[in-house]
C-alpha positions in Angstrom: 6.5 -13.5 -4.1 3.5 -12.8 -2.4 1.0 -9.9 -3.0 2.3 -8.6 0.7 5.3 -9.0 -0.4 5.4 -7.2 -3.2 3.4 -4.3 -1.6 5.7 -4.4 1.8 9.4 -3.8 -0.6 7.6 -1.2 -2.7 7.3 0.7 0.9 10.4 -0.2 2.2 12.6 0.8 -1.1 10.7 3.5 -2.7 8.8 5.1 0.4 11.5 4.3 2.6 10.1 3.0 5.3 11.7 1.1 8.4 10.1 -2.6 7.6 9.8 -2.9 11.6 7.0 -0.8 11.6 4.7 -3.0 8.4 2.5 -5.1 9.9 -0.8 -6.0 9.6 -2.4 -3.5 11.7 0.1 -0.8 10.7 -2.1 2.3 10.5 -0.7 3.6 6.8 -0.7 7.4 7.5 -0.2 7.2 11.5 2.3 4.8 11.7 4.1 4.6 8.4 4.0 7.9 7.7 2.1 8.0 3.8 1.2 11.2 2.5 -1.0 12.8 0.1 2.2 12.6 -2.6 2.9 9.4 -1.5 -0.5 8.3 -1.9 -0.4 8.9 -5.4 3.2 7.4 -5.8 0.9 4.0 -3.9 -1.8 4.4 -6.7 1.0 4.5 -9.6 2.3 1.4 -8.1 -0.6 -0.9 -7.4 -1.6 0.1 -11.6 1.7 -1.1 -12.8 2.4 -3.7 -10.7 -0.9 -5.5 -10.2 -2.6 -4.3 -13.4 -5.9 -2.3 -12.3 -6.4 1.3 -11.9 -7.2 2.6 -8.4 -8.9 5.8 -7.5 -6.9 8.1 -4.9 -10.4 8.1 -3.2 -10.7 4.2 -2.7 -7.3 4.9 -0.8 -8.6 7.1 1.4 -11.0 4.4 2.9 -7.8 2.2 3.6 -6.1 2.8 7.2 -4.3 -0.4 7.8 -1.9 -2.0 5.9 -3.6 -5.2 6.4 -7.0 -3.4 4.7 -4.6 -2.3 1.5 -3.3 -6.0 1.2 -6.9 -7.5 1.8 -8.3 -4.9 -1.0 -5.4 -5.2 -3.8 -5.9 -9.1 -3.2 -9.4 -8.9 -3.5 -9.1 -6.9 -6.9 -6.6 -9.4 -8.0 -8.3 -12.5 -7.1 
């Protein structure tokens, strides 16, 4: 499974979000609907499932879900 992949059922089952709406260019507040508890819920996720911690601030710079699958790949490698 894919690092998008991953991230995109982690929205969909425990954020509940409609998967027509995760796309690349998906704004993550505006369109999905994230919010600040969410947020955090992302952070716990990303720590356990991909193994690095992530400030709630380096979220804040990510507005596209295309951005938050660029970065966590990025920090994976």
């Amino acid at each position: 499974m894919t690092i998008e992949e991953r991230i995109k059922n982690f929205l969909v089952d425990e954020m509940e979000i409609n998967p027509a709406k995760i796309n690349p260019d998906a704004r993550l507040k505006e369109d999905m609907g994230i919010d600040s508890l969410e947020v955090v819920d992302t952070v716990v996720f990303v720590e356990r499932e991909f193994g690095f911690k992530m400030k709630s601030e380096e979220f804040k710079d990510i507005k596209t879900f295309g951005q938050f699958v660029d970065y966590i790949t990025e920090r994976v490698g």
